[in-house]
N, CA and C of each residue as an Amber inpcrd file, in Angstrom:
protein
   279
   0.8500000  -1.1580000   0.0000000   0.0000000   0.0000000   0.0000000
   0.9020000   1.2290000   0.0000000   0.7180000   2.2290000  -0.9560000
   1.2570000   3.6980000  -0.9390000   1.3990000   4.3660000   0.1120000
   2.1510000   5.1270000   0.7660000   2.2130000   5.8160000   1.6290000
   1.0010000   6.9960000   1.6930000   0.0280000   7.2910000   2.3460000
  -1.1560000   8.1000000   2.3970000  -0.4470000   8.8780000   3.3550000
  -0.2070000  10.2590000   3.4840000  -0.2830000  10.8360000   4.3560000
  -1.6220000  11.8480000   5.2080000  -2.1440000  11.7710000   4.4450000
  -3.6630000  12.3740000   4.9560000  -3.9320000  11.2870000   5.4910000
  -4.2230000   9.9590000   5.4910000  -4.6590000   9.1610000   6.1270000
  -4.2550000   8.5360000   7.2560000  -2.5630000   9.0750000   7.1690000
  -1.9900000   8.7250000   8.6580000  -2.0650000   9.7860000   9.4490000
  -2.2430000  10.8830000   9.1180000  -2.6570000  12.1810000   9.7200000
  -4.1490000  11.7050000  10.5250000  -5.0440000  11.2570000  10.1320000
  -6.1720000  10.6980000  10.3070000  -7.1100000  12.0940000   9.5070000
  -6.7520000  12.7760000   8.5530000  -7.4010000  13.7860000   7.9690000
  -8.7580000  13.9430000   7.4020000  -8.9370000  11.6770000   7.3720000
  -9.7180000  11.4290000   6.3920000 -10.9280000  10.8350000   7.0840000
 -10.5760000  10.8490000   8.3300000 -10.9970000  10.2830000   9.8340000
 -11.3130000   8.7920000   9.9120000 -10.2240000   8.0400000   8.6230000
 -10.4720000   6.6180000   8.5170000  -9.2660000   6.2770000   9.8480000
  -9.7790000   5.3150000  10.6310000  -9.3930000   4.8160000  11.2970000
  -8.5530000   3.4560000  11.2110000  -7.2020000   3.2030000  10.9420000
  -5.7440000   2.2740000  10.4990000  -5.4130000   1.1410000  11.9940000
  -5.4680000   0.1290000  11.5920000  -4.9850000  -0.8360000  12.5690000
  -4.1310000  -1.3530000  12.3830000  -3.0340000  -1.3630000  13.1100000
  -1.7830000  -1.3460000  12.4360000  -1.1040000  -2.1620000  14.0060000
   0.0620000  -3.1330000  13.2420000   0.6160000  -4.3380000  14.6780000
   2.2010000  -3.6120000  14.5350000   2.7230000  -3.3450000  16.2900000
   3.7230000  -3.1460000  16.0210000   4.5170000  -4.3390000  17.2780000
   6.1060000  -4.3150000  17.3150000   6.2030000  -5.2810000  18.3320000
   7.7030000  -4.9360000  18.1410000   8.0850000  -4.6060000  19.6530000
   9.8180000  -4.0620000  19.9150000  10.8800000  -4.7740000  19.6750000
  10.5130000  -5.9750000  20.4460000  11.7040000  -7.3350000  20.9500000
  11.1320000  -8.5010000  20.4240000  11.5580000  -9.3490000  19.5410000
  11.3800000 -10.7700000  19.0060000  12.0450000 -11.7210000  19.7390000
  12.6210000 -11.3270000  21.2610000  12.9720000 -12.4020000  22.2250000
  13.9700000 -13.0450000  21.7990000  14.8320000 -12.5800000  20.3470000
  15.9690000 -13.1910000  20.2960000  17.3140000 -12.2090000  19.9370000
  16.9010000 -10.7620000  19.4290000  17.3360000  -9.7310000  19.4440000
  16.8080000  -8.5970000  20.1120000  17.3030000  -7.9860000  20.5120000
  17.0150000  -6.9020000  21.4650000  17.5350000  -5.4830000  21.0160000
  16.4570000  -4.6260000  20.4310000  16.8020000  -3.2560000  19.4390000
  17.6310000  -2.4100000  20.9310000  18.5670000  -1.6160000  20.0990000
  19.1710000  -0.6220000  21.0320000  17.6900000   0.4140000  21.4300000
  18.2570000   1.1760000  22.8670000  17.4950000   1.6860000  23.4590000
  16.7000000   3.0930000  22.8750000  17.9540000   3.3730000  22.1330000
  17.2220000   4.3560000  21.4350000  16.0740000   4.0290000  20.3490000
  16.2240000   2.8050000  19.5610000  15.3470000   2.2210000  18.6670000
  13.7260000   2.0420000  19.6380000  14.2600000   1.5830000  20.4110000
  13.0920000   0.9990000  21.2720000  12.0260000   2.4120000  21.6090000
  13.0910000   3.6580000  22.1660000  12.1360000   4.6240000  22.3250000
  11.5700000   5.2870000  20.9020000  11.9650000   5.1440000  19.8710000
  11.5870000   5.8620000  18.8860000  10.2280000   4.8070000  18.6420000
  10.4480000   3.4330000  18.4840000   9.3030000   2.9280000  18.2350000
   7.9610000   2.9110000  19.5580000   8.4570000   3.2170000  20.6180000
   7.3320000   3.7540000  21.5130000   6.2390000   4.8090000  21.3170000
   7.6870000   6.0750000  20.9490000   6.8500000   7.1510000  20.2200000
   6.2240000   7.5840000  18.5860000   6.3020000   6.0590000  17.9730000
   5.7900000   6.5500000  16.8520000   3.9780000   5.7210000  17.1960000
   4.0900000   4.6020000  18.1330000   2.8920000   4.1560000  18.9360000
   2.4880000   5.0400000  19.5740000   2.9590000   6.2360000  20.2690000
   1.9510000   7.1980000  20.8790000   1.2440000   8.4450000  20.0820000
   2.1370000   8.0400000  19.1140000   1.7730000   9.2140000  17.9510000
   0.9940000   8.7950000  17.1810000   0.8810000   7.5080000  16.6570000
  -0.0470000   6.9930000  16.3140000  -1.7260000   6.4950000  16.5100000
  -1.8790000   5.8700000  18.0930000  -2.9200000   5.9920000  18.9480000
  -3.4900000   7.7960000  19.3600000  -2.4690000   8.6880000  19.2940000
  -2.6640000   9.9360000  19.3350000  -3.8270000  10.8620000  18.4070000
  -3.1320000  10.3900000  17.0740000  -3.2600000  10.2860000  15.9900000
  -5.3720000   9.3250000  15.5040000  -5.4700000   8.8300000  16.5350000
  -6.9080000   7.6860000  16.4400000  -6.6240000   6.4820000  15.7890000
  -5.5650000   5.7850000  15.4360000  -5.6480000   4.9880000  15.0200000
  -5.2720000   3.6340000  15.9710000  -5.7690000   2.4180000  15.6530000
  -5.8640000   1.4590000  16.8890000  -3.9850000   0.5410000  16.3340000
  -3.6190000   0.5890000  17.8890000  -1.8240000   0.2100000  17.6800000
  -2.4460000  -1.4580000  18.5060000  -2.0810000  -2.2190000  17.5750000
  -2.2280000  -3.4560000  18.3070000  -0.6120000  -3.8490000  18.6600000
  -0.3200000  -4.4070000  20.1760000   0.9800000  -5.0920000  20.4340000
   0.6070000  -6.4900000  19.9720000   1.9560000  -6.3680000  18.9530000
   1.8790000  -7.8310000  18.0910000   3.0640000  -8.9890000  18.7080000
   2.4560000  -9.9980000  19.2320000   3.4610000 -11.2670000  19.9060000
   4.0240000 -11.6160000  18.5570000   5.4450000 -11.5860000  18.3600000
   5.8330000 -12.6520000  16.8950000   5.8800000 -13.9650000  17.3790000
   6.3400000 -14.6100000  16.1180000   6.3180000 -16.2100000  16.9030000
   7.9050000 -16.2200000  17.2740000   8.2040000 -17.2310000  17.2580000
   9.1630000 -17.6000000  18.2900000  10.3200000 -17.3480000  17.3740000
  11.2850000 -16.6920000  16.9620000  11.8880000 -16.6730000  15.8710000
  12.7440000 -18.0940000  16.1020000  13.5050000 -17.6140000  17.3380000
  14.5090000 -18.8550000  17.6690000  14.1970000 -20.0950000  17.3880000
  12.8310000 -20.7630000  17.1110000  12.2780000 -22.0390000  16.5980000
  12.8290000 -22.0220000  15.0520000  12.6490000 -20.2630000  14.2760000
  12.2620000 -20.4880000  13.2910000  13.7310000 -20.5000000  12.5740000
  14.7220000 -20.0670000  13.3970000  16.2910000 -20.2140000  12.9120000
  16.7110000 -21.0840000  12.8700000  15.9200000 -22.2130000  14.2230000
  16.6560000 -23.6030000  14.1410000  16.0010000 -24.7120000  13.0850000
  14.9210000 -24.1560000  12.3250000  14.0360000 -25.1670000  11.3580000
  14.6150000 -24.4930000  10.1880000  14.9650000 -23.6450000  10.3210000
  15.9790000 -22.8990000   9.1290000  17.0490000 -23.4920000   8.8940000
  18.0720000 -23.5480000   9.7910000  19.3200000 -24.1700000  10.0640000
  19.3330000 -25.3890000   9.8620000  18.3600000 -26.1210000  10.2130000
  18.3300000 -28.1080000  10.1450000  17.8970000 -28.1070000   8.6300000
  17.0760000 -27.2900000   8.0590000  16.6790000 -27.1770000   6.6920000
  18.1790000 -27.3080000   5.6980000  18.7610000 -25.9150000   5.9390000
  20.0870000 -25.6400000   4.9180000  20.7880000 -27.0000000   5.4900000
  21.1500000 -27.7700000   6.4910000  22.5600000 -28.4980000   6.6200000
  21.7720000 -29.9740000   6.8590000  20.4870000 -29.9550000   6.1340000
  20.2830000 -31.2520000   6.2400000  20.8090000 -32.0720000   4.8760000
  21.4920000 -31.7530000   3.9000000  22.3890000 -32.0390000   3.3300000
  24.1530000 -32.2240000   3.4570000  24.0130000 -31.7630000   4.8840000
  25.4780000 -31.2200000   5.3240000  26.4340000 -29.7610000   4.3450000
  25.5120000 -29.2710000   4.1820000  25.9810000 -27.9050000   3.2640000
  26.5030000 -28.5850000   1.8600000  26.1340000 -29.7430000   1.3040000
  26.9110000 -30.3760000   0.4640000  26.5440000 -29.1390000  -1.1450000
  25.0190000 -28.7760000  -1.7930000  24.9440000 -28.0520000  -2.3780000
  25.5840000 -26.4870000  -2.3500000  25.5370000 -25.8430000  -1.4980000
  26.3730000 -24.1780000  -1.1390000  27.6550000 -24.9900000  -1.2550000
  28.5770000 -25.7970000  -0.9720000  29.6250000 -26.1410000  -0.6680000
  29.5350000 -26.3010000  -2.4290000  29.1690000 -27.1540000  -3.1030000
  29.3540000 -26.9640000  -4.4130000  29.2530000 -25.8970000  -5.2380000
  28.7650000 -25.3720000  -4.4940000  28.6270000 -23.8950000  -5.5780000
  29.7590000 -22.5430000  -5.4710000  30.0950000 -22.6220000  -3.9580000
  31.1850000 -22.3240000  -3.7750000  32.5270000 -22.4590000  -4.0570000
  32.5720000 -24.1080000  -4.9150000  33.7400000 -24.6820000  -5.0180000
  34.3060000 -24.0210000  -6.2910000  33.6140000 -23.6920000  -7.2000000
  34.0230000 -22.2990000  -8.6400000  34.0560000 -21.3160000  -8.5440000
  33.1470000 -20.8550000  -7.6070000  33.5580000 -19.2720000  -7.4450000
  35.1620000 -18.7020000  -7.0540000  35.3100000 -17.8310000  -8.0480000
  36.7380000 -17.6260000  -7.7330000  37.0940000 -16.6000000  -6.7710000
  36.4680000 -15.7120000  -6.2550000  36.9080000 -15.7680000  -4.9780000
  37.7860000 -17.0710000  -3.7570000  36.5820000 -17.9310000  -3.8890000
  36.7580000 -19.0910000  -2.9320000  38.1880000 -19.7960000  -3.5460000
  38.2200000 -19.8150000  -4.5210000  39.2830000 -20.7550000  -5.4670000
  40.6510000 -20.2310000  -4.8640000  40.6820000 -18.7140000  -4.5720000
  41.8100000 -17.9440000  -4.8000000  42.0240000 -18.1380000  -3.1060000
  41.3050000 -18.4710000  -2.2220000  41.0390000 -18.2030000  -0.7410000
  41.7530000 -19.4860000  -0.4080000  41.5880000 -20.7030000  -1.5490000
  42.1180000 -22.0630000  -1.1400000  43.5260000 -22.2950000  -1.2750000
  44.0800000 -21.4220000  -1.9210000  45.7990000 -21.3030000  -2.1890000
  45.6160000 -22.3360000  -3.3220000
């Protein structure tokens, strides 16, 4: 969707529901990040529009179904593809 600015203004008096969420429990934004995204939620609810706090899922599940995914070959494909690239070639002496 386009950026509306009348509509985030609430100019148009349509009312935006919108999910925001600080910490994904496996990274942790610097403090300053954290307050800026506080205040773009107060500016927003300010603003009339409804700020839902959004739970993500668990990322850390989703790195390790990631991870067992790529090396359930034992990296054997990336390892082949790597093996021509000449960077890598030149890295092997």
């Amino acid at each position: 969707m386009p950026w509306n600015h009348s509509l985030a203004q609430g100019e148009k008096g349509e009312k935006l529901s919108i999910g925001i969420f600080i910490d994904d429990g496996v990274v942790a934004p610097h403090p300053p990040i954290v307050e800026a995204l506080r205040r773009v939620r107060d500016d927003l609810v300010s603003a009339g529009h409804e700020v839902i706090d959004w739970e993500p899922m668990d990322h850390q599940q989703a790195i390790e179904v990631i991870v067992s995914l790529i090396q359930s070959e034992r990296d054997y494909d990336i390892n082949a593809l790597l093996l021509v690239e000449t960077v890598f070639v030149r890295c092997r002496g």
